[in-house]
N, C-alpha and C positions, 0 to 999 in steps of 0.2 A: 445384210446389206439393205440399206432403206432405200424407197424409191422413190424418185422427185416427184411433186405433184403434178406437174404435166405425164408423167408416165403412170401414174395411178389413175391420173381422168382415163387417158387411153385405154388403160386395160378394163378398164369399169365399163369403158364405153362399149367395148369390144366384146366381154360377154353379155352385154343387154341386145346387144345385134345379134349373137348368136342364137340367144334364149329367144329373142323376137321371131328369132325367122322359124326356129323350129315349133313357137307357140301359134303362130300363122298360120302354117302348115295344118298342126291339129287340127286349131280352129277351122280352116278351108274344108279338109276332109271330113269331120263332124258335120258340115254345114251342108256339103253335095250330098252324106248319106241320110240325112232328113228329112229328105223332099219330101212332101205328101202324109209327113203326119203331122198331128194334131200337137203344136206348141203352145198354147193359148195358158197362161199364167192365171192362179187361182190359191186360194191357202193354201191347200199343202204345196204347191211347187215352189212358192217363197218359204214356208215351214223347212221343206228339203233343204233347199238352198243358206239357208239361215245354218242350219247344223251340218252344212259339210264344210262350211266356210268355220264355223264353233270345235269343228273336230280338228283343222289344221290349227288353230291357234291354242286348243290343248296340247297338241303333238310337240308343238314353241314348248311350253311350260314344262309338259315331261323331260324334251330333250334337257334344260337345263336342269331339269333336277339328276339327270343321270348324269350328267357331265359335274357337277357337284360332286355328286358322289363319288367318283374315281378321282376325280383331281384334288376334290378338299379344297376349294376353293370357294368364295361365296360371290359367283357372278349374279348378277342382275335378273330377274325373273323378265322382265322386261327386254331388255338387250337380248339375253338368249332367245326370247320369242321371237326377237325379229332375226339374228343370224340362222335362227329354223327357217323361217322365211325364207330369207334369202338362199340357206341350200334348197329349198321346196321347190322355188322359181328355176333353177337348176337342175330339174331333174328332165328337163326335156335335151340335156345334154348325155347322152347313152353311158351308162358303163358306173355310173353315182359318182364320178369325178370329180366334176364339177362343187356336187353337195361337199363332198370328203373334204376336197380343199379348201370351201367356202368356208365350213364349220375350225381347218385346223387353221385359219387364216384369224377366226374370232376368238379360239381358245389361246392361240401366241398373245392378243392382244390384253387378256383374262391373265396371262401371267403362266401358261399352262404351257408344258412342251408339247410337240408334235405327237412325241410314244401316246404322252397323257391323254389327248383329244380323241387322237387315231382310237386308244381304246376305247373312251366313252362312244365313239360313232360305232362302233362294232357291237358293245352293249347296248346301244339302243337299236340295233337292228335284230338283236339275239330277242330283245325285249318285246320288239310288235311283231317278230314269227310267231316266238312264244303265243303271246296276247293273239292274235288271227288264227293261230292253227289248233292249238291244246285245247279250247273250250269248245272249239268250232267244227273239228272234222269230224266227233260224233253224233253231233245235229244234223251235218248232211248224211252222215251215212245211214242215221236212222229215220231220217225225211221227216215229214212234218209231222208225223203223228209224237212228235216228242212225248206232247205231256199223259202219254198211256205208255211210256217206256222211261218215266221216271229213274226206276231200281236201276235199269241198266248205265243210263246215264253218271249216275251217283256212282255204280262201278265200276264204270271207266276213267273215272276221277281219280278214283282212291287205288285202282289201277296202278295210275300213271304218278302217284305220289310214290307204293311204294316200290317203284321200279328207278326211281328219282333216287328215293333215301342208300337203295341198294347200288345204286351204279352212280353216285354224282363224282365219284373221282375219277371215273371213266368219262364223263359229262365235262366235268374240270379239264381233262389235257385235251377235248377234244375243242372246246371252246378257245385254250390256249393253242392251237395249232389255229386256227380261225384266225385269233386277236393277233395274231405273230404277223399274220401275213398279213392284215389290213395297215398293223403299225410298224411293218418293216424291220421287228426288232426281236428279238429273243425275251421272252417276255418268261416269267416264271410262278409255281401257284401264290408267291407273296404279292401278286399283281392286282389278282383276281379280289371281286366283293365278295364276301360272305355268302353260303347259301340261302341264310335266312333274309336279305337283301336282292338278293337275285328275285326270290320267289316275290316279295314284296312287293319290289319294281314292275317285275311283270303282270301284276296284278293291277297295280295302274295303269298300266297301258291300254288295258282294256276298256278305259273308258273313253277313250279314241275311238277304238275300235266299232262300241255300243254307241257312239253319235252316228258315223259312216252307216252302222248297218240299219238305223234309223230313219237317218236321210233316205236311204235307199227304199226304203219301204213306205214314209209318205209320198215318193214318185212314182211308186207300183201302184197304189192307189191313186193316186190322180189319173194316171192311164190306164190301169186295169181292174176286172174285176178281181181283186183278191180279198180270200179271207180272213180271218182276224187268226184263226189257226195257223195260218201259213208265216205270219208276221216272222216267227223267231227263224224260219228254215231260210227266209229270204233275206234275212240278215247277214245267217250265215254262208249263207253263198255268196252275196255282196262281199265280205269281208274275208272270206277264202279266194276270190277270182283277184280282189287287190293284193293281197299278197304275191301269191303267183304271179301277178304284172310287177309288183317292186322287182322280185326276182329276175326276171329278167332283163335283165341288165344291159343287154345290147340292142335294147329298142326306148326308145325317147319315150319316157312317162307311162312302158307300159302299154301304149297304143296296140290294137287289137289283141293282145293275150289274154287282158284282162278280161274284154266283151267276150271272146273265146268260150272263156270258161265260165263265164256268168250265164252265158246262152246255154250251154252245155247244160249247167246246173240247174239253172230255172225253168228251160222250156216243156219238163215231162208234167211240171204244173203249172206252166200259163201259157202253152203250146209254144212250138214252130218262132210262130210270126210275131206274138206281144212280146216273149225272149226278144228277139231280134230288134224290135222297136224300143224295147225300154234298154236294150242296154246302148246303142244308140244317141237317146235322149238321155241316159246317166250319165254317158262322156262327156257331152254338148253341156250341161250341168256344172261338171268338175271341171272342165276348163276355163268357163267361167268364172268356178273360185278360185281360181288362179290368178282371173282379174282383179277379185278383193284382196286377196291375199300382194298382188303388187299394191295396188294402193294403200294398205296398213303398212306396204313396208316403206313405201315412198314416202310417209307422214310421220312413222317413226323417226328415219333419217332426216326429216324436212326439219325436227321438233329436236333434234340431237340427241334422241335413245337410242340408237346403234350407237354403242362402242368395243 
């Protein structure tokens, strides 16, 4: 059933007020818990800024390339950028709703069924845990002294491939019990991408990941003293504390889980209180590019690339 154009302004209208109120909110609460520190803008804070704003509009590009891939379809590298967008701006709606329907609302338009969408949103969610946790959880757990525990590194890798090779159809139904439930449907392993696809994919993802955790570390340096040693463990803490906020699902964007755990991770090496203040001024940050991120999508739409 199609909707008239007065009931499509409305609904349009109706999740920009929603999205407003709860992006207000952040912004409000970011804004009372920064009193008294030092915001003063300088290279690296536009540096940062620059690559978290570069990191969402890769996340645009991948999503469409995974949505490609399960659908077989040749959407717009362009268009896809901006319906990422637009689920992005939606994520201050709890529960990834909002995203889910935005994205199966662009892939109906792409020619693609709901199952088809539902699934590509599920594999790209499968794709940045992957990418945020698999390279990353044994950087924190062996802390910054990484590069004097190389070997272990290297065998926690080859580890974790062959525990992959030995268990991926254990890995297959558990994914398809996942994908079943996002896309409402009985889904079966002729659904599913290739393993040698899977790994592939998630292999890109991590260069999302590797801008996020870059940003984050020319903003520890603008406010703290950190060392060049520490660069790769602060990365990963940045980019393990985001995941864990994706994850949580029943709070708008994430909001305090994700400082939680950043705090948690970073403060045995920039104490207490610079933890507390950069993660903070990381929020105050990302919410911001939330602001770029609506105006490339209001300019796409203005210029008629969302379709």
């Amino acid at each position: 059933m199609s909707l008239s154009p007065t009931l499509k302004r409305l609904l349009t209208g109706s999740i920009v007020l929603v999205v407003g109120v709860f992006f207000a909110s952040a912004l409000r609460r970011n804004w009372d818990n920064l009193g008294g520190l030092d915001l003063s803008i300088g290279v690296l804070n536009a540096a940062s800024y620059a690559l978290f704003v570069a990191a969402i509009i890769v996340s645009g590009v991948l999503w469409n390339t995974t949505f490609r891939s399960v659908s077989k379809l040749s959407s717009s590298p362009v268009s896809g950028t901006l319906a990422h967008f637009e689920a992005w701006l939606l994520k201050y709606i709890p529960g990834q709703i909002g995203a889910l329907l935005s994205k199966l609302s662009w892939g109906s338009r792409q020619g693609a069924s709901k199952t088809t969408t539902a699934l590509a949103f599920a594999y790209e969610n499968l794709f940045l845990t992957l990418a945020s946790t698999v390279p990353v959880a044994p950087i924190i757990l062996l802390g910054s002294d990484l590069k004097h525990r190389s070997l272990l590194f290297a065998a926690y890798m080859l580890g974790l491939l062959l525990v992959y090779l030995l268990m991926r159809s254990k890995a297959a139904d558990l994914f398809i019990t996942f994908a079943s439930k996002v896309t409402k449907s009985d889904l079966g392993p002729e659904s599913l991408l290739s393993p040698s696809k899977v790994l592939s994919l998630s292999a890109t993802f991590t260069s999302s990941r590797i801008l996020n955790g870059a940003a984050f570390v020319l903003l520890a340096e603008a406010v703290a003293d950190v060392s060049s040693g520490d660069y790769v463990f602060l990365a990963s803490a940045y980019v393990m504390a985001g995941i864990i906020g994706i994850w949580a699902i029943f709070v708008p964007s994430g909001l305090g889980v994700r400082e939680g755990v950043l705090v948690a991770l970073t403060a045995p090496l920039l104490g207490l209180e610079v933890a507390i203040s950069l993660s903070l001024i990381v929020r105050l940050y990302t919410t911001l590019t939330d602001v770029a991120v609506a105006a490339l999508y209001g300019l796409g739409r203005m210029k008629g690339l969302r379709k």
